[in-house]
C-alpha positions as CSV (number, residue, x, y, z in Angstrom):
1,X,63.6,-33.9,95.3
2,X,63.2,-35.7,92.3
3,X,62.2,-33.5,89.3
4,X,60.0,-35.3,86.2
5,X,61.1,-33.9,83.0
6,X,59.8,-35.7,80.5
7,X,56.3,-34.5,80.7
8,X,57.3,-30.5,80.9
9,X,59.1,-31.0,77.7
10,X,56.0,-32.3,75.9
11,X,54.0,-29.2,77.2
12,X,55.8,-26.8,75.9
13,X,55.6,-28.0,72.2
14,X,52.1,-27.9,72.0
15,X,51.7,-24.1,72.7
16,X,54.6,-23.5,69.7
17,X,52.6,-24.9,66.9
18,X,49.7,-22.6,67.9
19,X,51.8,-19.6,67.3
20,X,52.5,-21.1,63.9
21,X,49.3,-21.6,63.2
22,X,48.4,-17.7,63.8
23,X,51.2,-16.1,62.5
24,X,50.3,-18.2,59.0
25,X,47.1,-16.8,59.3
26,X,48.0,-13.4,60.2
27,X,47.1,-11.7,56.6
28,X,43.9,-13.0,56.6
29,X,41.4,-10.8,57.8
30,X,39.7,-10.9,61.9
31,X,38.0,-14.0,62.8
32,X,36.7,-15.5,65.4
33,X,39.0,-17.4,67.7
34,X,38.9,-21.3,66.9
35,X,38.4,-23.6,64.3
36,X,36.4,-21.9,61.3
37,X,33.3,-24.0,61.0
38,X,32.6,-26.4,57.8
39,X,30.3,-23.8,56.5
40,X,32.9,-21.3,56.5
41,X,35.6,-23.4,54.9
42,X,33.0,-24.3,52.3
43,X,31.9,-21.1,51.2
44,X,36.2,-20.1,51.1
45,X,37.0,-23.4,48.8
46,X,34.0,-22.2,46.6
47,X,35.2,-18.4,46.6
48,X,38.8,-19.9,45.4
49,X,37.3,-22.0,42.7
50,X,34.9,-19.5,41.0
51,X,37.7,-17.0,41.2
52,X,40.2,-19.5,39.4
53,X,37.3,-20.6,36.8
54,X,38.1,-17.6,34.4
55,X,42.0,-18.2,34.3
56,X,41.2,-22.0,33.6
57,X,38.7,-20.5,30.8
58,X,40.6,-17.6,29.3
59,X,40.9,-18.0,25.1
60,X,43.6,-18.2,23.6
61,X,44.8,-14.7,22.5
62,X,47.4,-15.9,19.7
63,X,47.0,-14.3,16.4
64,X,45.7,-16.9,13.7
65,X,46.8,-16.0,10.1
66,X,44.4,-15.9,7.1
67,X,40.4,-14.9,7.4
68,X,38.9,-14.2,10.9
69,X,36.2,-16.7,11.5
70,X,32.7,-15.9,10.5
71,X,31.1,-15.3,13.8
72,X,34.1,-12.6,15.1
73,X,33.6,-11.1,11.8
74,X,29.9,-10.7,12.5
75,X,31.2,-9.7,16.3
76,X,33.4,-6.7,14.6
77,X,30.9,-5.8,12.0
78,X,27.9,-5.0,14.9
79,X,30.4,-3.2,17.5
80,X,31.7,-1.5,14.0
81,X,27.9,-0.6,12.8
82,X,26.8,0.6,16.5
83,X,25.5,4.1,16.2
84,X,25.8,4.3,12.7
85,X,22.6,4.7,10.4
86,X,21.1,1.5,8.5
87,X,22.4,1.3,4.8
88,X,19.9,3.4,2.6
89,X,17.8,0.9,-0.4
90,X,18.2,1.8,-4.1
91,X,15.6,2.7,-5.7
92,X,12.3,4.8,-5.0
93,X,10.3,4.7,-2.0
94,X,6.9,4.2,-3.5
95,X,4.3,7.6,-3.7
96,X,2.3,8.0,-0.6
97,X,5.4,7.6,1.7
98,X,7.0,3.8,3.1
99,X,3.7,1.9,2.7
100,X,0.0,2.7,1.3
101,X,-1.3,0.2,2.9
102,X,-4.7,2.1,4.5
103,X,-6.2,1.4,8.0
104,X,-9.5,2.8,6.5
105,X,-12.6,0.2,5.4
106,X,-12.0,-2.1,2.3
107,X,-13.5,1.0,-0.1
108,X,-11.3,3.4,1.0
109,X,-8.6,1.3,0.9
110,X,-9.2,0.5,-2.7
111,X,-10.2,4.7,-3.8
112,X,-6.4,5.2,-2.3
113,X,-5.1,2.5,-4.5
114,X,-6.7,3.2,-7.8
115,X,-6.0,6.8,-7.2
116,X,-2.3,5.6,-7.1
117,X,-2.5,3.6,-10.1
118,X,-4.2,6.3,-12.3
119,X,-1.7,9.3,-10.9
120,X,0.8,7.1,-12.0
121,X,-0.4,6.1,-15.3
122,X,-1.8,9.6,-16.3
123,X,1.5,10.8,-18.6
124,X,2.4,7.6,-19.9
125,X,-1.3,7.5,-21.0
126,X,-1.7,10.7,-22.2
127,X,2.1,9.6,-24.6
128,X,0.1,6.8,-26.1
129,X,-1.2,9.1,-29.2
130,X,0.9,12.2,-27.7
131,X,-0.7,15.7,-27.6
132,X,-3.0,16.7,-30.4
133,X,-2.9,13.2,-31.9
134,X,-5.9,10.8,-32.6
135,X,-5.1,7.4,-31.8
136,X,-5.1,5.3,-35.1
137,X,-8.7,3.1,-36.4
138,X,-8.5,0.0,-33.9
139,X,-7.9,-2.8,-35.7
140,X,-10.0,-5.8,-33.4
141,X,-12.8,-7.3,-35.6
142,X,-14.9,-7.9,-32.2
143,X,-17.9,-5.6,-31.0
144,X,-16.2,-3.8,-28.4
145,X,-18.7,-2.1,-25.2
146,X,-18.2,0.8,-22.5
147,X,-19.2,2.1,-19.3
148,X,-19.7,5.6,-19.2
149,X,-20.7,7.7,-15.7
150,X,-22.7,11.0,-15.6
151,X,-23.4,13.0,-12.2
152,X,-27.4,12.2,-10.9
153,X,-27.0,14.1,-8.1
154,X,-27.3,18.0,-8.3
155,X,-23.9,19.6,-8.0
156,X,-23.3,23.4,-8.2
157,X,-19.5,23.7,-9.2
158,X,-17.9,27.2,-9.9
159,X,-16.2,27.6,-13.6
160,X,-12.8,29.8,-13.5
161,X,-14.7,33.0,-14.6
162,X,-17.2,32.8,-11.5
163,X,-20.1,30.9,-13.3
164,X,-22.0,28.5,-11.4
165,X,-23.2,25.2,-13.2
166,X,-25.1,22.4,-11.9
167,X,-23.2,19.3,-13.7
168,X,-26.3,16.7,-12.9
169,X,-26.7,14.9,-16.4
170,X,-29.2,11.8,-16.6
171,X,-30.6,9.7,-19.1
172,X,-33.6,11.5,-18.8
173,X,-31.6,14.3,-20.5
174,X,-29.8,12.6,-22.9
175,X,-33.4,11.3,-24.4
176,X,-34.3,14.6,-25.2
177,X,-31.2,15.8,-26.7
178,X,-31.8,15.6,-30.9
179,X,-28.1,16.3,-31.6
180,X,-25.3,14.3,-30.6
181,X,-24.1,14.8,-27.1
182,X,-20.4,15.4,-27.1
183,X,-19.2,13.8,-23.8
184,X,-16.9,16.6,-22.7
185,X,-15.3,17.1,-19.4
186,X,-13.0,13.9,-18.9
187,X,-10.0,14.6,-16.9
188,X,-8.6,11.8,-16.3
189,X,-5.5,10.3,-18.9
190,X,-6.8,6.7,-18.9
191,X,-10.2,8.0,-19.6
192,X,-9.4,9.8,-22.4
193,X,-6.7,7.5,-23.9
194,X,-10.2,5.1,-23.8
195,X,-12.7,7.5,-25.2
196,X,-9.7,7.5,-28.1
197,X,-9.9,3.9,-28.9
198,X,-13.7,3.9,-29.2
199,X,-15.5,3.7,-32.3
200,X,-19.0,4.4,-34.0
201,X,-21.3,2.2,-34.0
202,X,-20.4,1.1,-30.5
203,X,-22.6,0.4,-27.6
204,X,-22.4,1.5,-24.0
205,X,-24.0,1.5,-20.7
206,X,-25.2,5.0,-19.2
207,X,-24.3,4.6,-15.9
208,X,-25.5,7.3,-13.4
209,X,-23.0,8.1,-10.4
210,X,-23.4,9.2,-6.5
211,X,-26.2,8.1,-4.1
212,X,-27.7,10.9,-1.9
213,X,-30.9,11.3,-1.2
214,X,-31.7,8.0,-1.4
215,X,-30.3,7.5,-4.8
216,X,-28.2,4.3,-5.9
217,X,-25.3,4.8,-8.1
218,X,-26.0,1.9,-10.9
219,X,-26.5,1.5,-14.9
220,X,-29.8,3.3,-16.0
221,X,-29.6,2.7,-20.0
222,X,-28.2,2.5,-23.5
223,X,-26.6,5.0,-25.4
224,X,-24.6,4.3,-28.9
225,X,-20.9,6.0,-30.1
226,X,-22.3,8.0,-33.3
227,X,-19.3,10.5,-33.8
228,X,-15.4,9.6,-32.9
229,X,-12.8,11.3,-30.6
230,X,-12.0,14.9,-31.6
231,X,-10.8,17.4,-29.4
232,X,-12.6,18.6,-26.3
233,X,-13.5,22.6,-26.9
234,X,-14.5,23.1,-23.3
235,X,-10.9,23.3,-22.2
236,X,-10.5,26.9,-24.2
237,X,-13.5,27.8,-22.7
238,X,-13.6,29.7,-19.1
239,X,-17.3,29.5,-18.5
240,X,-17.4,26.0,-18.8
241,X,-17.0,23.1,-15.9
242,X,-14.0,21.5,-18.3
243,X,-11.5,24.9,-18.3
244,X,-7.9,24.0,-18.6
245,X,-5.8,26.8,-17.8
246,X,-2.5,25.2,-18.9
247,X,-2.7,26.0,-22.6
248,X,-0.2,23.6,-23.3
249,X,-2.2,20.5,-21.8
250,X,-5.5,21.4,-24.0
251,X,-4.9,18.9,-26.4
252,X,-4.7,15.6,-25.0
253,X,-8.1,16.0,-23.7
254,X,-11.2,14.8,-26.7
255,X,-14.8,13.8,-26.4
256,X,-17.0,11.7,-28.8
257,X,-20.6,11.8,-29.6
258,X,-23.1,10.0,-27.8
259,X,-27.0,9.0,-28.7
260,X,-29.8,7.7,-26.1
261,X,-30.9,4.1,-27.6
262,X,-32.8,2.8,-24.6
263,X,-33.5,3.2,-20.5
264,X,-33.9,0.5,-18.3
265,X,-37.0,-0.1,-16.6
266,X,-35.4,-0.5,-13.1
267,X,-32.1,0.7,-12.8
268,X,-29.1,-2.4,-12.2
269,X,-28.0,-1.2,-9.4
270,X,-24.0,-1.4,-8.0
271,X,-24.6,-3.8,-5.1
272,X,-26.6,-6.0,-7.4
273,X,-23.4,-6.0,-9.8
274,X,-20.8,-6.5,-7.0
275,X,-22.9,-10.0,-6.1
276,X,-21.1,-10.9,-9.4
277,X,-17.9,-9.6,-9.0
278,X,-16.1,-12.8,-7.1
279,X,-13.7,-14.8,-8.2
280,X,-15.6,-17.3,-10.9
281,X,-18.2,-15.1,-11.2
282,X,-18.9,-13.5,-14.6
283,X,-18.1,-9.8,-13.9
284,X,-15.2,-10.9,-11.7
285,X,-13.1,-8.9,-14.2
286,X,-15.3,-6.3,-14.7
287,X,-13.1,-2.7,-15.0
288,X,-15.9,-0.9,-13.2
289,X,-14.7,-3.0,-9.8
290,X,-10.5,-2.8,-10.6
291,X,-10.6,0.6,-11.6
292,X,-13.8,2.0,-9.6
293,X,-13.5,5.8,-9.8
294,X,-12.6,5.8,-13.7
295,X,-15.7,7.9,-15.3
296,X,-15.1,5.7,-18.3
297,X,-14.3,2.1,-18.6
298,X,-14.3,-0.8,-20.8
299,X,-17.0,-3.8,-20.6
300,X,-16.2,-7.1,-22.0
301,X,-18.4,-8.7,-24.3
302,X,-19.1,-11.5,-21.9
303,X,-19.8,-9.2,-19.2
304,X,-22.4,-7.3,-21.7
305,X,-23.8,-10.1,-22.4
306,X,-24.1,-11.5,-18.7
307,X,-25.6,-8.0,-17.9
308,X,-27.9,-7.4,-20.5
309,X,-29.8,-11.0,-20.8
310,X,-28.9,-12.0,-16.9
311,X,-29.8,-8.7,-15.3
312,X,-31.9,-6.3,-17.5
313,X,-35.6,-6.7,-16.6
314,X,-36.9,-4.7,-19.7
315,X,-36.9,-1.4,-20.8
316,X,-39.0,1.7,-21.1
């Protein structure tokens, strides 16, 4: 029998390369049997890239010499400055904490500032003549004009030896004073550094305070400087409204002397004032609007006149 060789030799080789094929792909892990599908041999090329991409990627780790550039400096100083606290600014935070900024309405807002400003103006005021000294005969050749405030309103307040006194003054009662009325009880350090520079013969308005019961806070009248500053006796004295217990800070308080001249026959009231007060108008400078809760200011000459030929209906 003849036997065909040639053919049995070419089966067997095919059956050898498979087992070539399986052992190379022993380590990987369990498949199914077969050719992997395109998918499959997709998503493997992609796994090989993205895990090659960071080697290709990697910076270079060699040491430069001189200065590290400025953005790895920036890089140091953060991961440095993590946890630590934020460098301290010189200086002093300002009174009233971080900010004073108020969330109040726009006359609240400005009480808190002005309060500010005059807290912090009080000793370096009250150091302009020092304690116990008159400030010297002002030299300025023009009329000069105030604004001085009195209490309308009835106000029971108790003096440090238990007296009770009502400190409502109007210009009703200045008219029938027939002696000078000292104007005592000024507290403030820019008041009285004012009532200082003032000087006989000089005018100012009366201007009556508060607004209850239907009342409007506004100027009232005319009153004239007849006597200069001099010491205010009512801080000595424990019965009165003006006590200073502080023996030491009696002397930089003073008064002058005051005389009714004339009351308005309708009062100027403050909102008919402030309808003046913008910028351009003529009592857009006015120190009764910058420094509101001062009980004695100064008035311009322009803004005296304004007032007194502009606003003044008559008199009584």
């Amino acid at each position: 029998m003849k036997m065909h060789i040639a053919p049995l030799n070419t089966k067997t080789a095919a059956p050898a390369k498979k087992r070539k094929a399986a052992t190379k792909a022993a380590d990987a892990p369990a498949t199914k049997r077969g050719r992997p599908s395109k998918a499959a041999a997709a998503a493997t090329k992609d796994d090989d890239d993205e895990a090659e991409e960071p080697a290709e990627k990697a910076p270079v780790t060699a040491k430069k010499g001189g200065r590290p550039a400025k953005g790895a400096a920036k890089a140091k100083s953060a991961v440095e400055g993590k946890g630590k606290a934020a460098p301290k600014k010189r200086g002093r935070p300002p009174k009233g904490g971080a900010t004073t900024k108020s969330h109040a309405d726009e006359e609240a807002a400005e009480a808190q500032l002005e309060d500010e400003l005059v807290e912090k103006n009080d000793d370096a005021d009250a150091e302009g003549a020092g304690i116990g000294e008159l400030a010297p005969p002002s030299t300025s050749k023009s009329k000069r004009y105030w604004l001085m405030k009195a209490e309308q309103e009835d106000r029971e307040e108790r003096a440090h030896n238990g007296t009770v006194i009502n400190t409502k003054f109007t210009i009703d009662n200045l008219r029938l004073k027939t002696t000078p009325e000292l104007w005592d009880g000024v507290r403030s350090a820019q008041a009285a550094k004012i009532m200082r520079s003032m000087r006989k013969g000089e005018l100012a308005f009366f201007y009556a305070s508060g607004g209850k019961q239907g009342r409007t806070p506004g100027i009232v009248g005319i009153m004239e400087v007849v006597s200069e500053a001099e010491h205010d006796v009512t801080t000595a004295d424990e019965g009165a409204y003006g006590y200073v217990e502080a023996e030491g800070q009696r002397g930089k308080w003073y008064v002058v002397g005051v005389e009714f001249r004339k009351k308005l026959s309708k009062p100027i009231s403050l909102k008919e004032l402030q309808q003046h007060r913008d910028v351009g108008g003529a009592l857009e400078k006015m120190q009764l609007f910058k420094q509101s809760r001062l009980s004695v200011s100064e008035v311009s000459s322009t803004e005296w006149d304004f007032i007194t030929e502009k606003l003044v209906e008559g008199y009584e």
